[in-house]
N, C-alpha and C positions, 0 to 999 in steps of 0.2 A: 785383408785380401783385396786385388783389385778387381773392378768389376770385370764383367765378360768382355774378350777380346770380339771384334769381330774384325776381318779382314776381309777389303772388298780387292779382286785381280783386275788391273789395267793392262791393256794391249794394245796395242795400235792398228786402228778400224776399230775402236772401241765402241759398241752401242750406247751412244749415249742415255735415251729416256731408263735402259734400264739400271746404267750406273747410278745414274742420278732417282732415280728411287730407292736403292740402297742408301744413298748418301742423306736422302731428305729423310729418311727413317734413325738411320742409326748415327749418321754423324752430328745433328742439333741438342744443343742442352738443351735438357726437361726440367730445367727445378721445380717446375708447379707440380711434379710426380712425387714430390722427395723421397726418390730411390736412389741407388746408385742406378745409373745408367750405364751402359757400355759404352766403353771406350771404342773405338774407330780408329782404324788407318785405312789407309791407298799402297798397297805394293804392286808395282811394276813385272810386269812377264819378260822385259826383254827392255833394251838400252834404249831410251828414249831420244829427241821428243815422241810421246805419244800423239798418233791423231785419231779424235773421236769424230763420229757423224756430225754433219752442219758446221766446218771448216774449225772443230774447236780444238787447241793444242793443249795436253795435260801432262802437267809434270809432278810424276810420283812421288811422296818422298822416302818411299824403301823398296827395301827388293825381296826378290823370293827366300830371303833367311825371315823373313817376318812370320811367313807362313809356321815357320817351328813353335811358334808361341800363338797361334790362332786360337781361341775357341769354338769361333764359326767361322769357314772360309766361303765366301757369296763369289760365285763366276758368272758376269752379265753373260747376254747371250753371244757366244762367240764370233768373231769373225765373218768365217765361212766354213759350212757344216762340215765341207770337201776338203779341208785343210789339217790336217795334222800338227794337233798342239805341240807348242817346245819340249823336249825329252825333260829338260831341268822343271819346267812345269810339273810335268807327269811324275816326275820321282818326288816333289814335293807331296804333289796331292796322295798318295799314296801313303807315306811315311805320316803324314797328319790324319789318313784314318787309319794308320795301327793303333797309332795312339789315341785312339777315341776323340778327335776332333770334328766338329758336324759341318757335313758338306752341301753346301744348298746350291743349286745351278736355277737359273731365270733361263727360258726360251732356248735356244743350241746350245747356252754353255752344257747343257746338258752330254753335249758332244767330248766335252772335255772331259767330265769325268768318267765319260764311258770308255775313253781312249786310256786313260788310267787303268781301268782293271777293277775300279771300285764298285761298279754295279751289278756285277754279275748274280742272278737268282735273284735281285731286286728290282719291284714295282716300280717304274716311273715316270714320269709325261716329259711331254714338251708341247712346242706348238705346236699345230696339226697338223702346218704345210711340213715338219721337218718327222711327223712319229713313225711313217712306212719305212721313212730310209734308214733312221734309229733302227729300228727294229731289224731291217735287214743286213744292215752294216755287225749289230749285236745281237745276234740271235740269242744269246744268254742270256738278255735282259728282259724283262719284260714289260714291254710300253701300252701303257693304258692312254689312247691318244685323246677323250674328251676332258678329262678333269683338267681341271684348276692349277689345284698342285694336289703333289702324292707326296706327306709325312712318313719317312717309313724307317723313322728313329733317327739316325745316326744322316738320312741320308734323306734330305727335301729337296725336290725337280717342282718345277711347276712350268706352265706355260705361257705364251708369249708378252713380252712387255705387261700389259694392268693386270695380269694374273700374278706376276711376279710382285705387286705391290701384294695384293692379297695372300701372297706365301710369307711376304716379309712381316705383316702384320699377324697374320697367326705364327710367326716365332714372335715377337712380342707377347703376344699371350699365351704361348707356352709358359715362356719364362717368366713371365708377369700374373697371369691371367686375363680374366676378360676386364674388369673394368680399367687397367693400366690401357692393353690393348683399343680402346674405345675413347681413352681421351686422346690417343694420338688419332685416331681417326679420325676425330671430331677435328683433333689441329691441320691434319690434312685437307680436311673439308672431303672427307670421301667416305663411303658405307661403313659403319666398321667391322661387318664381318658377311665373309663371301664363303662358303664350304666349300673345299678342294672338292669334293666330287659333283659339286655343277657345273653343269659342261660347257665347254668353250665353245665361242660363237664360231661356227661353222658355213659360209655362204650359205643360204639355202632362203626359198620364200616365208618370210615372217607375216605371221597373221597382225593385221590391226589395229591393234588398241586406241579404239576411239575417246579422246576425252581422256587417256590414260589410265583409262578406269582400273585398267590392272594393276597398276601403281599403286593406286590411291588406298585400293583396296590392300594392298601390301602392307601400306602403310597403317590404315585401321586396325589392322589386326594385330601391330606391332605394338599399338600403344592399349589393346584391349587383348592380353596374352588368355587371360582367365575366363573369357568367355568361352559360354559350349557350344566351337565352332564346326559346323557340318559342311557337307559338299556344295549341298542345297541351299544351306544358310549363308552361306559365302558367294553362289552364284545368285542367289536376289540380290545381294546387297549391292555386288558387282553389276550388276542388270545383265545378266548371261547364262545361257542356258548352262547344267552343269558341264555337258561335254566340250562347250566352248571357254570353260574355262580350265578343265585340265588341260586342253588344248593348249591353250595361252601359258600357262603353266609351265608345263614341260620346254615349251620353248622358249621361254623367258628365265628359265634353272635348270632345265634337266629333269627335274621331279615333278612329281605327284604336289598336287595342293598338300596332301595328309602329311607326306616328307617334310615339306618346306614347312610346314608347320608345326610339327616336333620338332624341327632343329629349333626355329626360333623360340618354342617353350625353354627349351634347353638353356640357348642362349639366355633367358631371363633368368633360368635359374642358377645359372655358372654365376650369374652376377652378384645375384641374392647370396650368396655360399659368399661369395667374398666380404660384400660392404655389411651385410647383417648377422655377422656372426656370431650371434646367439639366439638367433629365430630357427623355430624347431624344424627341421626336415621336413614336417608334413604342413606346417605353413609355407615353407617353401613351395610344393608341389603343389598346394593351393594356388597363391599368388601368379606360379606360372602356367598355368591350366592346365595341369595333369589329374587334376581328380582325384586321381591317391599318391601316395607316397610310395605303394610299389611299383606303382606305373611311370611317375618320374625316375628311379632309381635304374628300373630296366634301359628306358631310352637312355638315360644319363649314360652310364655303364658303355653303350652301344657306340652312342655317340662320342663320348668324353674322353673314353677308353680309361677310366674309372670311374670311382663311384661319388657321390655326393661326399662323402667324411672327408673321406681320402683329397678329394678337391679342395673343403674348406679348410683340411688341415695344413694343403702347401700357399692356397692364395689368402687366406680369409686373415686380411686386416686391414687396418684406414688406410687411405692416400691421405697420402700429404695436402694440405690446404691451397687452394690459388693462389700459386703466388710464394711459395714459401719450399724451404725445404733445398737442397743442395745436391749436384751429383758432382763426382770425381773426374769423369770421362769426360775428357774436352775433343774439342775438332781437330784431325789433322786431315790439313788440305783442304779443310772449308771456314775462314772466317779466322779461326782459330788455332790455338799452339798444341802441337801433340804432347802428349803425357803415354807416349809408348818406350819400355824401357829395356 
């Protein structure tokens, strides 16, 4: 079989940083993953040349028939929110989710899929300058304007530009897991993993962080998952009273120190389920500081949206070695010859 399609839509006034976040994601061979990787194209919305932001000219190499064989269709953020996509657009997008194709919009293109018809009774973000007029324009949908991105199966929006990386890397670990998802972010050189539901930077007065201590302390915690960490325990270490650090907290994710710290348990143990697959469940919950094995299981469930088995049984097995190891999917329009057929 071949690997997953994905298809990213060009236009002209194309955003660039968010095209090219799709592209530095899904269009580079990974052999040091040895997976099949997904294959990549570029099709065109309309008769080119394209011109993208920062005087840059792009020329597609297909057109809107690609979309029939998509498995994932990615829409950077659109033009202009006020402009009404191509009809032959719109019937694309449409007919690729009868057929169960997954539709992911970055920042306005959200606009696009809305003007399709495919979001309707569905959860979904954008950026925050553009969620009041979403919402007003689509009163059927329902826009949740601080998150990141909103997975909601078939259909992932996220918000603007660096959020869209972060939506693009949790479909990587969807379909991969976490630890695939983590070495591309390591090849990024960027976090590798951000929760959709922490909330977008919003103007507003930011307290602080002298020394970076908020950081720092992020970052202890990250590499000490098992320790028994408390409110109090964590605002000494920080040198912060407690209320100035849920303080800083909240405004630096959205959540609660207690949140941000289950997820990241989580995150260690998504990991563990995969590369250790034969280490028992409760040494898992161990290793990532849950204490028990019912208590990782609950957040897991919460968070994962399954359960620990069920996780190791679709991710849990080696990556391939540095260096070694093969994918199918080559570049088209970056570098490289397509292999789309």
């Amino acid at each position: 079989m071949n690997p997953h399609l994905v298809v990213a839509l060009a236009y002209d006034r194309l955003c660039t940083f968010e095209f090219g976040c799709v592209t530095e994601v899904f269009a580079l061979d990974r052999p040091e993953l040895g997976i099949d990787w997904y294959r990549f194209a570029v099709c065109a919305s309309e008769a080119g040349p394209l011109h993208a932001a920062g005087g840059i000219t792009i020329s597609a190499p297909y057109t809107l028939r690609l979309l029939d064989r998509a498995d994932t269709i990615i829409v950077p953020g659109w033009r202009d929110a006020d402009e009404p996509p191509p009809e032959a657009v719109l019937k694309k997008i449409r007919a690729a989710h009868r057929r169960g194709a997954r539709l992911c919009s970055i920042c306005s293109g959200v606009f696009v899929l809305a003007a399709a018809g495919v979001l309707d009774s569905k959860t979904v973000t954008t950026h925050w300058r553009y969620a009041t007029k979403l919402q007003q324009r689509y009163p059927q949908v329902r826009v949740q304007p601080d998150a990141l991105y909103i997975d909601d199966g078939q259909i992932i929006t996220s918000a603007g530009s660096a959020a869209g990386l972060d939506m693009l890397l949790h479909l990587v670990r969807r379909d991969h897991g976490s630890a695939v998802a983590n070495r591309v972010a390591q090849r990024l050189v960027v976090p590798p993993h951000r929760e959709g539901g922490q909330a977008q930077f919003v103007p507003r007065p930011m307290p602080q962080d002298e020394g970076g201590r908020l950081a720092k302390l992020m970052d202890w915690v990250r590499q000490h998952p098992a320790l028994s960490h408390t409110l109090r325990s964590l605002a000494e270490r920080a040198a912060m009273s407690p209320r100035t650090l849920q303080r800083q907290f909240r405004d630096a994710t959205g959540m609660a120190p207690y949140e941000w710290l289950v997820r990241e348990r989580v995150a260690v143990a998504r990991e563990l389920l995969e590369v250790k697959r034969s280490m028992p469940i409760a040494r898992v919950a161990e290793l990532a500081g849950f204490g028990s094995e019912e208590s990782m299981r609950r957040h897991f469930r919460r968070i994962a949206l399954t359960s620990p088995s069920a996780y190791r049984e679709k991710f849990g097995r080696q990556l391939g070695s540095q260096g070694t190891g093969a994918t199918r999917g080559t570049v088209a329009g970056k570098g490289g010859r397509s292999n789309i057929r």
